[in-house]
C-alpha positions as CSV (number, residue, x, y, z in Angstrom):
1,X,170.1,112.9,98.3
2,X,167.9,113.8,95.2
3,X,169.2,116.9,93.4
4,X,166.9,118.1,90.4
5,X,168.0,121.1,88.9
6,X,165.9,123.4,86.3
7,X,168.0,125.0,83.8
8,X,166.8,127.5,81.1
9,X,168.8,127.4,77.3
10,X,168.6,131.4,76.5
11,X,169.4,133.7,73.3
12,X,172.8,135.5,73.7
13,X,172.3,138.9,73.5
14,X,175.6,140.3,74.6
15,X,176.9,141.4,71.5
16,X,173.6,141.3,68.7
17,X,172.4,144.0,67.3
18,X,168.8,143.6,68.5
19,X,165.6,144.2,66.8
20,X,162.0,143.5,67.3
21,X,160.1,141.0,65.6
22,X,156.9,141.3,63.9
23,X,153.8,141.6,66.1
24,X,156.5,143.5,68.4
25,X,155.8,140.8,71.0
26,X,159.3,139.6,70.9
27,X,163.0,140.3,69.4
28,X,163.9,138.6,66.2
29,X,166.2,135.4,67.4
30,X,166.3,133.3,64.3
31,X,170.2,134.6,64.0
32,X,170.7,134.3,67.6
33,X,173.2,132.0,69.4
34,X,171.6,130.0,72.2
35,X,173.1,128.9,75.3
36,X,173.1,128.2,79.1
37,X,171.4,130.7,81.7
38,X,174.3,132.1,83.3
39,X,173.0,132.1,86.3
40,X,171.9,127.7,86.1
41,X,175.6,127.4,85.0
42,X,176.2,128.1,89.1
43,X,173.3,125.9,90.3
44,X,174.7,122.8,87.8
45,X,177.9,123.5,89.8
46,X,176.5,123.3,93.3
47,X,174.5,120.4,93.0
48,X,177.9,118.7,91.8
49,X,179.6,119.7,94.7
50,X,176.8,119.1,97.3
51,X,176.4,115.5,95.0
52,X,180.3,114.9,95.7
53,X,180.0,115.7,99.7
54,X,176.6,113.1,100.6
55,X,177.0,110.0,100.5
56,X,174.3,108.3,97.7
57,X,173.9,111.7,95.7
58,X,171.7,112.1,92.3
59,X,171.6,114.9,89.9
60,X,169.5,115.1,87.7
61,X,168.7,118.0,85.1
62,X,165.3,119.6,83.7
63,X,165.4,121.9,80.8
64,X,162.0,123.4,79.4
65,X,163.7,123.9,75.7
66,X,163.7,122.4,72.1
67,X,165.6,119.6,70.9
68,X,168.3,121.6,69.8
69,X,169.2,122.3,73.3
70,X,170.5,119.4,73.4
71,X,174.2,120.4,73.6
72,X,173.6,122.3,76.8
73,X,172.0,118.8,78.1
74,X,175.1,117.2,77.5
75,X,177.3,120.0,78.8
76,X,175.4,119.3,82.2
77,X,176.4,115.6,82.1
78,X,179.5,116.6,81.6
79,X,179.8,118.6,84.3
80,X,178.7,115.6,87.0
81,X,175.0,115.4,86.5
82,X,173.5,111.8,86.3
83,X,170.6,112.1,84.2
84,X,169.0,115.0,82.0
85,X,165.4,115.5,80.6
86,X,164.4,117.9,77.7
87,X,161.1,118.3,78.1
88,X,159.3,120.2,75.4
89,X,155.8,119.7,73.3
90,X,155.5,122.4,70.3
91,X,152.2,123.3,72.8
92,X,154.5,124.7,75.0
93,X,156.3,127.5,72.6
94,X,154.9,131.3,73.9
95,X,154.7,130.0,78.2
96,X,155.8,132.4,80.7
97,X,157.3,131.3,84.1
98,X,153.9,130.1,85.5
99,X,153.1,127.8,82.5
100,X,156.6,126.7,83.1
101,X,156.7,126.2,86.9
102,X,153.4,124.0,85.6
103,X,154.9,122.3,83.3
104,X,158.3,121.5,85.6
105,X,156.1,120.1,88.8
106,X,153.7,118.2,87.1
107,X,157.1,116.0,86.3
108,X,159.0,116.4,89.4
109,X,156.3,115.5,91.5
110,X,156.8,111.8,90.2
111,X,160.4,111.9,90.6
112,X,162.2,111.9,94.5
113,X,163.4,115.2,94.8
114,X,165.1,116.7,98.1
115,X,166.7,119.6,97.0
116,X,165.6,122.0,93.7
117,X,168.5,124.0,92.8
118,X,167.3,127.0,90.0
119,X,169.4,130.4,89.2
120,X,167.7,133.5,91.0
121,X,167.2,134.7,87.3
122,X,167.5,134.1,83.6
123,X,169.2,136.2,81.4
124,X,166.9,136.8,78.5
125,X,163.8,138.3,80.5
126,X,165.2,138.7,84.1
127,X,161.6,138.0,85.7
128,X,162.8,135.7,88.4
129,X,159.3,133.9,88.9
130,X,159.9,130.4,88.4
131,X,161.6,129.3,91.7
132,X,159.1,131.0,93.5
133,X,156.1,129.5,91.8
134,X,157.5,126.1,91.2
135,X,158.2,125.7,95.3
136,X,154.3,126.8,95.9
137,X,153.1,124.4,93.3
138,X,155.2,121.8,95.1
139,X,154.2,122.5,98.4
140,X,157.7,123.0,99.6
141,X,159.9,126.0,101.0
142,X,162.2,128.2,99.1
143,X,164.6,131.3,98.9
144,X,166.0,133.5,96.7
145,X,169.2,134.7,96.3
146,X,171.6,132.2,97.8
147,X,175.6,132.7,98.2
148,X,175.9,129.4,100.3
149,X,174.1,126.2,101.2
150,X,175.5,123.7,103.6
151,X,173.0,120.6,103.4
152,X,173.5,118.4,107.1
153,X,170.7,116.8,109.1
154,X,168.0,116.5,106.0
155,X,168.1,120.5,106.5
156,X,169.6,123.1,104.4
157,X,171.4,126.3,105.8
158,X,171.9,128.8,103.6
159,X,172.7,133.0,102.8
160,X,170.6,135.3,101.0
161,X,171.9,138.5,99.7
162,X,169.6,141.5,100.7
163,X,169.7,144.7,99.9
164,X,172.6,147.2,101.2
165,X,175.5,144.8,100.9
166,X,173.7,142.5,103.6
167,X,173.1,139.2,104.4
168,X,171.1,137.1,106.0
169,X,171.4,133.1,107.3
170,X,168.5,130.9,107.5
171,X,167.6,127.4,107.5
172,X,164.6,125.0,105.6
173,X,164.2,121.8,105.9
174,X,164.2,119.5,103.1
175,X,162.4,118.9,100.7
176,X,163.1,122.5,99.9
177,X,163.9,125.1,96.7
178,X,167.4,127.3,96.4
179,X,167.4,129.9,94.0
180,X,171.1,130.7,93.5
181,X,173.3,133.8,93.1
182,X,176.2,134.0,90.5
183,X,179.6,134.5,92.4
184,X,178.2,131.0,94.7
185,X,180.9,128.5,93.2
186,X,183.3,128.8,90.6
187,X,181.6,126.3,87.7
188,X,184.3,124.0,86.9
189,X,186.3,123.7,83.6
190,X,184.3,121.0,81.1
191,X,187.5,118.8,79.3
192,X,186.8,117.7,75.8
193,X,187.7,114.2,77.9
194,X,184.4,114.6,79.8
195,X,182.1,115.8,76.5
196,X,183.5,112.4,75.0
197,X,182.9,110.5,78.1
198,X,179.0,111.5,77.7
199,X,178.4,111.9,74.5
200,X,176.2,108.4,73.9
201,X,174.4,108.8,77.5
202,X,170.4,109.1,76.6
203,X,169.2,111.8,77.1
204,X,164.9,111.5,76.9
205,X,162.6,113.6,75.2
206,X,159.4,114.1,77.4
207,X,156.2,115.8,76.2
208,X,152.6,116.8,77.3
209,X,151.8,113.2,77.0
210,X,154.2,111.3,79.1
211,X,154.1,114.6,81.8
212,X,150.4,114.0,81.7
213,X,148.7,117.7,81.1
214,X,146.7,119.2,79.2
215,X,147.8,121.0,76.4
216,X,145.4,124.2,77.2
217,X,147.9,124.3,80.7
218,X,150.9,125.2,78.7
219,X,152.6,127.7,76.6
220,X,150.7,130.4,75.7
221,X,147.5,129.3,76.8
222,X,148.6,128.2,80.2
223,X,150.4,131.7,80.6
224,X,149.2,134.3,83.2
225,X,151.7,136.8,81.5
226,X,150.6,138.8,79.1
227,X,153.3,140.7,76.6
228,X,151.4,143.6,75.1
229,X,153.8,145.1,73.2
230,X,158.3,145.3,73.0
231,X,160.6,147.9,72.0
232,X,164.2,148.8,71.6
233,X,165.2,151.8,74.2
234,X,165.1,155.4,72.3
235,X,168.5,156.1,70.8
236,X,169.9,159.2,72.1
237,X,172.0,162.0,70.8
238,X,175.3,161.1,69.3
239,X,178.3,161.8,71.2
240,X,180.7,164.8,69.6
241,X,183.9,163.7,68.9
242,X,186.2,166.7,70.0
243,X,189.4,167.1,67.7
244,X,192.0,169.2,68.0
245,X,195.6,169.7,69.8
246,X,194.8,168.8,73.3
247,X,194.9,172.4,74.4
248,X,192.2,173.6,71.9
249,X,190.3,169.8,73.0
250,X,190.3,171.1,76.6
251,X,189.1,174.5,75.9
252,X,186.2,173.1,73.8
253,X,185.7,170.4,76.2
254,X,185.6,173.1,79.0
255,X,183.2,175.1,76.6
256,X,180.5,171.9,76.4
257,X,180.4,171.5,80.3
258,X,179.5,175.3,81.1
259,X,177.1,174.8,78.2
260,X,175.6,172.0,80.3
261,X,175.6,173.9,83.7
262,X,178.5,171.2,85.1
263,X,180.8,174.2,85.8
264,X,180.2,178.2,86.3
């Protein structure tokens, strides 16, 4: 059982103070902390797990990302992958997901592959276009959305969440692509034991050359995605603070809301 999985290193957003960069094609990210996709930190998991349950099981990890992501490579090691590749060419700065999914088939296609494991979405753009696009430039099936996967029989049986709070179960068979929901697995503690244990495990550089493509194929040339223009959401009016004993508080309070129309 071959297990690739795609991960994405993003820009941590949670807490910055965003603004847009010149051009306004794109936020400023220079001060930015980067990390794993939240969403790849479940598919890592599975893999591991489906790895530890077949007997003969490979992982092995793809990440579209610059040298310095090079820490989340290792994180993935140490979390029970077998193998990792940062792939990246200074040609491919500016892609979108199809210049990606490009990029990432051209190199699987070489390797044996059974099962592609991606998250459903990445945190910093929330497109949710490469699993889709990376299956139809491999020729194989996939699904979004995945709570579960049972792999038996070289098929894969799996849940999608829809809509409403339902779900549906379905089966492919392999070779095949899962795009995973957060809340599938619980990812597993990583031990300063296991960072040690794979700290001098190679981890190989590939570009346009050794993938074989043409650099007008990648980045921004090779993108069908166009950004015309980003911008921060309109800042609103401020709330008022109301001050007071909590009797005079609830009397202004009571005040705002017929102001408002919320009460007669």
């Amino acid at each position: 059982m071959n297990i690739i999985v795609c991960m994405k290193w993003t820009p941590d957003t949670s807490e910055a103070d965003l603004t847009v960069a010149g051009g306004a094609k794109d936020i400023k990210k220079d001060d930015l902390d980067y990390d794993m996709n939240d969403w790849d930190r479940f598919a890592i998991e599975e893999a591991v797990q489906i790895k530890e349950k077949v007997e003969g099981g490979k992982v092995t990890v793809l990440s579209l990302a610059p040298e310095e992501s090079e820490e989340m490579l290792r994180e993935c090691l140490a979390r029970g992958a077998d193998e990792a590749f940062q792939i990246w060419s200074d040609e491919m700065d500016g892609g979108d997901g199809y210049a990606t999914a490009t990029v990432l088939s051209q190199f699987i296609k070489s390797r044996p592959h059974d099962l592609i494991l991606t998250g459903t979405l990445a945190e910093d753009d929330g497109a949710g276009q490469l699993g889709g696009m990376l299956a139809a430039m491999l020729n194989i099936p996939s699904a979004t959305l995945v709570s579960k996967i049972e792999i038996q029989d070289k098929k894969a049986s799996f849940i999608r969440e829809l809509e409403g709070g339902l779900y549906e179960s379905m089966e492919m068979d392999l070779p095949c692509l899962v795009a995973v929901a957060t809340g599938l697995n619980e990812p597993r503690f990583v031990s300063i034991r296991a960072v040690r244990k794979v700290a001098s495990i190679d981890i190989p550089a590939v570009g346009i050359e050794e993938i074989g493509i043409e650099a007008d194929k990648v980045g921004e040339s090779g993108a069908r995605l166009v950004i015309e223009n980003v911008a921060l959401p309109p800042e609103g009016v401020g709330a008022e603070i109301i001050k007071g004993k909590p009797i005079e508080a609830a009397a202004r309070l009571a005040e705002i809301l017929k102001e408002k129309g919320a009460i007669g």
